[in-house]
C-alpha positions as CSV (number, residue, x, y, z in Angstrom):
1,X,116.8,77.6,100.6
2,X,114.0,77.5,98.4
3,X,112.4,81.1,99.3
4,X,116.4,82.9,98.7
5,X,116.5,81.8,95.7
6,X,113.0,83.1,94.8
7,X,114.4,86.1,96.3
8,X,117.3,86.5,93.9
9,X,115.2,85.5,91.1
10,X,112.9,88.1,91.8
11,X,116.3,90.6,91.6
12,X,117.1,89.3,88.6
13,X,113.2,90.2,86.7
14,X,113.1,93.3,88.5
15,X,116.6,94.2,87.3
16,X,115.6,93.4,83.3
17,X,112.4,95.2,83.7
18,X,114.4,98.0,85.2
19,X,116.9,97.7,82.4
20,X,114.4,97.7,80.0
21,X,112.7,101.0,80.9
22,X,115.7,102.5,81.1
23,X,116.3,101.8,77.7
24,X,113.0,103.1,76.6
25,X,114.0,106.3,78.5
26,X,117.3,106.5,76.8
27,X,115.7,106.1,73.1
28,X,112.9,108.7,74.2
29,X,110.3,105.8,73.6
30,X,109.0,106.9,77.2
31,X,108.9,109.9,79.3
32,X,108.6,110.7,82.7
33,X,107.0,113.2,84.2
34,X,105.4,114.8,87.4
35,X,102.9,117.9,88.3
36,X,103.9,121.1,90.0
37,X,102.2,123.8,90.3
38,X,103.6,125.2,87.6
39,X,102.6,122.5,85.1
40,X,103.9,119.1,83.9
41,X,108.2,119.3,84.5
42,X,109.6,116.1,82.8
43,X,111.9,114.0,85.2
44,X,112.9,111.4,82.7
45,X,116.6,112.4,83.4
46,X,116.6,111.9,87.1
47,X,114.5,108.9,86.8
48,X,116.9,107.5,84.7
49,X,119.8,107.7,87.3
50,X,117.3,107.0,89.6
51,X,116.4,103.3,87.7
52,X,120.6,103.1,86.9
53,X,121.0,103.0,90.6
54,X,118.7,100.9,91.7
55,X,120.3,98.5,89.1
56,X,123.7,98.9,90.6
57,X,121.8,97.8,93.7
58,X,120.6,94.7,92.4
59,X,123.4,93.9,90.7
60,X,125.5,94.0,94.2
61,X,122.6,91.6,95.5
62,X,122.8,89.0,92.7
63,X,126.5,89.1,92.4
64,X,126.8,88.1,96.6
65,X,124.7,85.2,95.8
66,X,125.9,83.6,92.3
67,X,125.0,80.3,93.3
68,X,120.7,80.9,93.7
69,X,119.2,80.1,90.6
């Protein structure tokens, strides 16, 4: 099942990449933000649990399929 296990391989670089702007987030090396009316508001915070969760996600995915890749 040559296309799955592209699937699952693409989990597993979207996870890192995930995982790796997270960590940017976390050490302030990259903000988030987003335009209301009012002005900028940053969101790093909630898009930081929003990337956590998503990683959760993937995590589930690769873990039910251990042997792709």
């Amino acid at each position: 099942m040559m296309a799955f296990d592209d699937l699952v391989a693409w989990c597993k670089e979207e996870r890192q990449q995930m995982q790796k702007q997270v960590e940017w987030m976390k050490s302030g090396k990259a903000k988030f933000s987003t335009l209301s009316p009012t002005g900028w508001v940053d969101t790093t915070l909630s898009d930081i649990a929003l990337h956590e969760q998503k990683i959760a996600e993937l995590d589930a995915l690769i873990a039910r399929h251990p042997e792709a890749n």
